[in-house]
N, C-alpha and C positions, 0 to 999 in steps of 0.2 A: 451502568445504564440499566435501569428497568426493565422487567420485558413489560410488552404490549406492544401496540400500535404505534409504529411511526410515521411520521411525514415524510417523504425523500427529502426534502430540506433540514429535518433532523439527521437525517442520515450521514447527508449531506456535512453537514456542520462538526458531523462526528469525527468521517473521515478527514475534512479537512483541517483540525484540531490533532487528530494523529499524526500526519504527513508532515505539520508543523513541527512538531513534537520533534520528530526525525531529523528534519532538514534545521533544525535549530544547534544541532551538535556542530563541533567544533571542525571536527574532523573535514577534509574533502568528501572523502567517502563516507554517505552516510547508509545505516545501516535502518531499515524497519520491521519487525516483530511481525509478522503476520497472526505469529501464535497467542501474545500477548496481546496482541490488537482483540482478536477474535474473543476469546478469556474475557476482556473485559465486558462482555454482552453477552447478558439470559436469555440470547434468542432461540426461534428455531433456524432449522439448518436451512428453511429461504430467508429468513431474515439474515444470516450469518454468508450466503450467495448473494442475494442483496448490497453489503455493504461491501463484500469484495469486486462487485460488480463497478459501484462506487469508486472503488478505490482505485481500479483500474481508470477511469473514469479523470478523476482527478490525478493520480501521476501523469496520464496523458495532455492534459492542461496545461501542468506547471512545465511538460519539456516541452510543448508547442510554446510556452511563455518564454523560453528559454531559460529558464533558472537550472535546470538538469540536461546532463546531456542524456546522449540518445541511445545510452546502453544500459542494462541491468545485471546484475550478476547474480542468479537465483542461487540458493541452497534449499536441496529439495528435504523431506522428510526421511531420504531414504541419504541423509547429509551427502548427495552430489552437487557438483557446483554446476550450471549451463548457464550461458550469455545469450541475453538475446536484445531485440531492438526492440520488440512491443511487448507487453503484457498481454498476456489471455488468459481467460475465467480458468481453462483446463491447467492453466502452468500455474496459476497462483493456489488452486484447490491442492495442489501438490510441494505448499512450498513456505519452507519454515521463516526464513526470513529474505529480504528483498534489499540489494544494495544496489547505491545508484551513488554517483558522483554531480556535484555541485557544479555549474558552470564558472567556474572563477573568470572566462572573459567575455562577462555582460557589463 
């Protein structure tokens, strides 16, 4: 991704192209790169708050859609694991990668 100026609908479009990315593996559990996500954008560090913002944003979504159930299992940077039911900016700013499980009975 370029830096400059974006839309929240590019933003938008970004993360929800990631999320896909994720939720396309095979596995039950699927697993998201927070780190890799971010890497791939020259932004600054609001734009790069911005899109975590996003993303919180959208994982909330897709479990109010029911495609995900309604737990997470963080690994943080400092490699601990914590379980929680919601995202927030402070957990995800902390957090290497993001695993959620697939609703297999929708």
């Amino acid at each position: 991704m370029t830096p400059g100026i974006l839309t929240k609908s590019e933003f938008l479009s970004f993360v929800s192209l990631a999320i896909i990315h994720s939720y396309c593996q095979i596995k039950i559990v699927k697993e998201f790169s927070i780190e890799s996500f971010l890497d791939s954008v020259n932004g600054s560090s609001q734009t790069q708050t911005n899109l975590k913002k996003l993303l919180i944003e959208s994982f909330n979504e897709i479990q109010h859609m029911g495609l995900i159930l309604k737990k997470y299992k963080l690994l943080s940077k400092k490699d601990k694991y914590q379980i929680v039911d919601h995202l927030q900016i402070r957990l995800v700013h902390k957090t290497k990668y993001i695993h959620f499980c697939e609703n297999v009975n929708i």
